[in-house]
N, C-alpha and C positions, 0 to 999 in steps of 0.2 A: 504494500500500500504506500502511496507517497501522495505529497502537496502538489499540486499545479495551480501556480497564482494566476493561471492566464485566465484561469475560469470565474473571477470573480471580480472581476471591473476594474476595480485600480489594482489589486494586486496585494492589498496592503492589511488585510481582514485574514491573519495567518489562523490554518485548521491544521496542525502538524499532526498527521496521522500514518506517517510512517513507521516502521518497524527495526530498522537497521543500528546498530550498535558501538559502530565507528564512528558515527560523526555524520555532520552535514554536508555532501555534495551542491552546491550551490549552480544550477545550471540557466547559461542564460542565452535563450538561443528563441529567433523566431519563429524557427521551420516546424509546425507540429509531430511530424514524422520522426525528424530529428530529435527531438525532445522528450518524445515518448518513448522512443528506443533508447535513449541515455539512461529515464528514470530507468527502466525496465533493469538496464545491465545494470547500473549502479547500485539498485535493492539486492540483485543477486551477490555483488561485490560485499555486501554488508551495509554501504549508506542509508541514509535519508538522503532525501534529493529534494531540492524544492525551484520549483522553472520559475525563471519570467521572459516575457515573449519581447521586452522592449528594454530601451536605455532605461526611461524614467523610472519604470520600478525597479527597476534591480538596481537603481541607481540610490531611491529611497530604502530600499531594503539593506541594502551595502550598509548606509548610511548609519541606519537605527542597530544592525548586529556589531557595527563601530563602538557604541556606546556602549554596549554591556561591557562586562568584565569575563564574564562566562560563555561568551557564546560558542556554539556547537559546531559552526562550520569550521570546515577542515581542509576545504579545494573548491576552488570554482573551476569552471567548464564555460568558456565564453565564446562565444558566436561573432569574427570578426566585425559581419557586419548587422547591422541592427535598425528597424525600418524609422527610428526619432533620433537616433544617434552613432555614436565611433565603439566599436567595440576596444579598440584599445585604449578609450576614455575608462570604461569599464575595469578593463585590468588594471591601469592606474589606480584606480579608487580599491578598488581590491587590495591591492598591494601598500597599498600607502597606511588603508583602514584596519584591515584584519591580518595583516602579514602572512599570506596561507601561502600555498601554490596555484599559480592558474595556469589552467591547459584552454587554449586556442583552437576553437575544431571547427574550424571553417576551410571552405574551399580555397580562400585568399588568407590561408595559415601563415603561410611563408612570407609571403610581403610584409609582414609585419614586422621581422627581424632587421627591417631596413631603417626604422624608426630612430633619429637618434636619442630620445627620452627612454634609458635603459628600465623607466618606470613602466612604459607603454607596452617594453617585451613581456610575453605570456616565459613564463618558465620552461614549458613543454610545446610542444604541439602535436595535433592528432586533427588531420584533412578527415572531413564529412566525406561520405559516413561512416561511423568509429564501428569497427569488426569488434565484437566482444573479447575477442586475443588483444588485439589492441589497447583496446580497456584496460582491461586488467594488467597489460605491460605497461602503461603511462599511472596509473594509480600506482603501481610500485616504484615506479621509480619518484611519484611525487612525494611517497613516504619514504623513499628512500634519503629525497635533497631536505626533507622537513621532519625528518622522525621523532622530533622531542614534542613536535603538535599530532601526532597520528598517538592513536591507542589500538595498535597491532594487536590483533589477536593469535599469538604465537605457534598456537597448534593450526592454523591452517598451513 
């Protein structure tokens, strides 16, 4: 089971009914297909997953998981391009708010390495559509560059 903010107007009226035990995958991506099949891998992976389909929310969500002292995400999954905004506005604010890792899964992944605000580069990347091998090799290795915020479960 998991969140999808895109089904509830702004975005911003959170129902976390996810099941996953690692932490928060934070996915921001427009493509519904895309986004569905993220939740999908990312519950199997162990997360919570929670989407938004545009900058402004996940730009306000960013914003408000900034302020806690506890919060649960652990990686975003960002969509370079976004139909109200820059996705690597996105990873910036990510990066700058929750210090996690973000992975870049858009078709125009790679262009983005060209960027000279080293804030703007995604940590990882992984070109649409993400194979579930895939997945699960970019989550490892995003706990692998971040492991003191991952809560590994060691028997898998």
């Amino acid at each position: 089971m998991f969140y999808d903010a895109r089904k509830t107007g702004s975005g911003l009226s959170e129902k976390l009914v996810s099941s996953g035990t690692k932490g928060i995958a934070l996915v921001v991506d427009d493509e519904g297909c895309s986004a569905t099949a993220m939740k999908l891998l990312l519950t199997r992976e162990g997360y919570e997953s929670i989407v938004y389909g545009n900058f402004t929310d996940a730009a306000r969500y960013i914003d408000r998981e900034g302020r806690k002292r506890d919060s649960r995400v652990v990686m975003a999954f960002v969509d370079f391009q976004l139909p109200d905004g820059d996705g690597s506005e996105i990873i910036k604010m990510v990066k700058e708010t929750l210090d996690i890792p973000v992975i870049s899964i858009s078709g125009l992944a790679y262009a983005q390495q060209h960027f000279s605000d080293p804030m703007k580069k995604a940590d990882l990347i992984s070109p649409k559509p993400i194979m579930p091998a895939t997945l699960r090799k970019v989550i490892k290795d995003a706990e692998i560059i971040y492991k003191d915020r991952f809560e590994v479960d060691k028997a898998a």
